[in-house]
N, C-alpha and C positions, 0 to 999 in steps of 0.2 A: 629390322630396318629402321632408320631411324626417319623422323617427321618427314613432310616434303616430300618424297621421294630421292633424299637426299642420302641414296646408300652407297655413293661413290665414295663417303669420309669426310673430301676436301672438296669443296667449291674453289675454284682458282679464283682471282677478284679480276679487273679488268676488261672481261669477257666484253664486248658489244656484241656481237653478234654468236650463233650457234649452228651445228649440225645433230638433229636428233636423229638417233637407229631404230628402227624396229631387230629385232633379235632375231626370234627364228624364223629359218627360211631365208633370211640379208644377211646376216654375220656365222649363224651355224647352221650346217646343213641336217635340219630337223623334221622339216615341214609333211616328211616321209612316214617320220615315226612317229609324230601325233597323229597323222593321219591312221596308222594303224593300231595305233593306243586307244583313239574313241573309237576305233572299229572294234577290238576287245571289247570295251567296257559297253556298247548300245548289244551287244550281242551277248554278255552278262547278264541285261538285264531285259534280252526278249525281243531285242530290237532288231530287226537283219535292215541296215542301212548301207547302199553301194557304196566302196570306197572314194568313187570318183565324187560324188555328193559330197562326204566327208571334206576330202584333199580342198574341195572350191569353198568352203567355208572356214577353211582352217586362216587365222589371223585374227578371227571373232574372237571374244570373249566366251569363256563354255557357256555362258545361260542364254547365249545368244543361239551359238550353235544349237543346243537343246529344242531352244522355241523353233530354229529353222530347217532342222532337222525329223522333228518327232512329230505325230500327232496330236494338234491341237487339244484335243479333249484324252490327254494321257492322265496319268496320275501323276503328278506332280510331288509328290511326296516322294518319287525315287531320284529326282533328278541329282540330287545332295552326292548319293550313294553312286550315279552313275558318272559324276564329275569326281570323287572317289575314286573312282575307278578307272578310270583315265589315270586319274596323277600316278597312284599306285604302277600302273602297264610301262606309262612312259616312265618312270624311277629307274624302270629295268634296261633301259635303254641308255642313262648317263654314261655306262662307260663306252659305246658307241658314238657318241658326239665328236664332232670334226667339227673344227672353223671351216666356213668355207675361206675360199684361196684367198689372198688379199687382206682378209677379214682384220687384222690386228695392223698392218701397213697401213690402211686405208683411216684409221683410228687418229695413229699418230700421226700421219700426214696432215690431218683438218687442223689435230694440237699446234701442229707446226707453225700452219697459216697462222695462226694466232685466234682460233675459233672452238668457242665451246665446243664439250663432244656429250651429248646426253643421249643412255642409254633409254627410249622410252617404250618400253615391253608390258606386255602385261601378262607377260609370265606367273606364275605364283613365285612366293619368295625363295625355297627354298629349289624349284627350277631357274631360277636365276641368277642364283649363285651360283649355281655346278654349269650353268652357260656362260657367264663371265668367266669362270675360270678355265673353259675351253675357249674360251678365245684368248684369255692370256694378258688382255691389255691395260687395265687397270691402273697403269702407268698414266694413261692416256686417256680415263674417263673421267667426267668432271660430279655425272650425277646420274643416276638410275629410277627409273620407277619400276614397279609390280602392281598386278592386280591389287593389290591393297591399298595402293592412292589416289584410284578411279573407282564414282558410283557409278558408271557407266563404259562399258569395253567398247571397242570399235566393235560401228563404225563411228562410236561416236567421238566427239575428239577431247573425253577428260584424262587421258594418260599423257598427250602429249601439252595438254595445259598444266600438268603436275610436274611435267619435267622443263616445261618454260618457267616457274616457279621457281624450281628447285636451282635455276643456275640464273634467274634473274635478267630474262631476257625478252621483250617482246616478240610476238607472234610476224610481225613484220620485218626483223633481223633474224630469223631463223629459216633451214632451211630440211626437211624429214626422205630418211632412205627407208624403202619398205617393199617387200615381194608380194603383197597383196593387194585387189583392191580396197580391201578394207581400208588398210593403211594409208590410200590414195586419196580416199574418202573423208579420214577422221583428217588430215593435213588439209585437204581443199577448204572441208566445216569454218578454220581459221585463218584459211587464205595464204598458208603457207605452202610453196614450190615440193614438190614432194618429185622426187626420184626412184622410178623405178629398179628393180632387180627381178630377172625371169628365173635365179638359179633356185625360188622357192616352189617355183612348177608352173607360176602364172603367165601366160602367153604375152609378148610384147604389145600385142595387139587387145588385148583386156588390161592391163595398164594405162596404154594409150586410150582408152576413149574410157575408163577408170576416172583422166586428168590427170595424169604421169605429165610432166614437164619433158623429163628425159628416160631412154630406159639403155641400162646398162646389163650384160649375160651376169655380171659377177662382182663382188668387191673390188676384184684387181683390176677389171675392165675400167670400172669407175676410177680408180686412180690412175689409171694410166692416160684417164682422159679429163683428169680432175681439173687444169687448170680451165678450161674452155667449159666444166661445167657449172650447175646452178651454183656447186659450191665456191667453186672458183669464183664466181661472178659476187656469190658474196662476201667471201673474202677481200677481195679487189677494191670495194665500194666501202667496206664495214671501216667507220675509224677506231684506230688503237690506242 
């Protein structure tokens, strides 16, 4: 990945304003099989954790999950091997990955407006490529991050400061799509409009009191209701 989280290639120039994504769970329908990846990899290593536990923290970063997941006075010296262990479960899963519906329309549609499109994930790198390339759109991204360009995962909000970076845009002209609260969380931290999505499992209603602005079932839903939404509103206002 190169500096910045600047793994789109090309920064378009002109951009004023922005729409950042969170990944899985918003654009591909993942959120299932991490969930059952760290259900492998805690049960590797001793750990019998409910999935339902797992699925409500999934959009964290794993050392987050780890601490809010495991016993405080664990050994701390497995944690390396049981995020390991995860990546490994979930690898097995890549050629299952779907976009979900919309996912790639919903991309070039923002492009269209005339609005940056930044991927801001904090995937690892090499699950971030096999999820761009399941969604296809690349065409239509301007800039990406990975767990690699944040000291801190959500909830905190340094992935989507590295993807405000990477396309050169204030926190005040942007606007972030996410199916977690986390996601709702690490957006609100910078005062940015954040859009929900339920198709990563999280209820409209934990969104909503999250600080979701809006919530939409799907990518496609969201376009189809893009003009009247936050993004719309900021496209409408952003000068070109």
């Amino acid at each position: 990945m190169t500096g910045g989280g600047q793994s789109a290639g090309r920064v378009r120039s002109g951009h004023r304003a922005a729409v950042l994504f969170d990944v899985d769970g918003t654009l591909v329908d993942s959120s299932y099989l991490h969930t059952l990846a760290w259900w492998q990899a805690f049960r590797q290593a001793g750990h019998d954790v409910p999935m339902a536990s797992i699925h409500r923290s999934i959009g964290m970063g794993g050392d987050r999950i780890l601490d809010k997941l495991l016993p405080a006075g664990r050994d701390h010296d497995s944690d390396d091997e049981i995020m390991a262990s995860h990546a490994a479960v979930f690898a097995t899963f890549w050629p299952a990955l779907r976009p979900l519906d919309g996912a790639r329309d919903l991309l070039a549609q923002c492009q269209e407006l005339g609005l940056a499109v930044a991927l801001a994930s904090s995937a690892r790198e090499r699950d971030l490529a096999v999820l761009r390339a399941t969604i296809g759109a690349d065409d239509f991204i301007d800039a990406a991050t990975s767990s690699a360009d944040a000291k801190e995962s959500k909830p905190a909000p340094d992935i989507l400061v590295a993807a405000l970076d990477a396309i050169g845009v204030p926190a005040r002209d942007a606007v972030y799509v996410g199916d977690a609260v986390w996601d709702i969380y690490a957006a609100r931290a910078l005062g940015i409009p954040a859009i929900g999505l339920t198709c990563g499992g999280t209820s409209e209603a934990e969104l909503r009191d999250a600080g979701a602005v809006e919530i939409h079932d799907s990518p496609r839903t969201l376009l189809a209701n893009l003009t009247e939404s936050a993004i719309g509103k900021l496209a409408a206002r952003a000068p070109m």
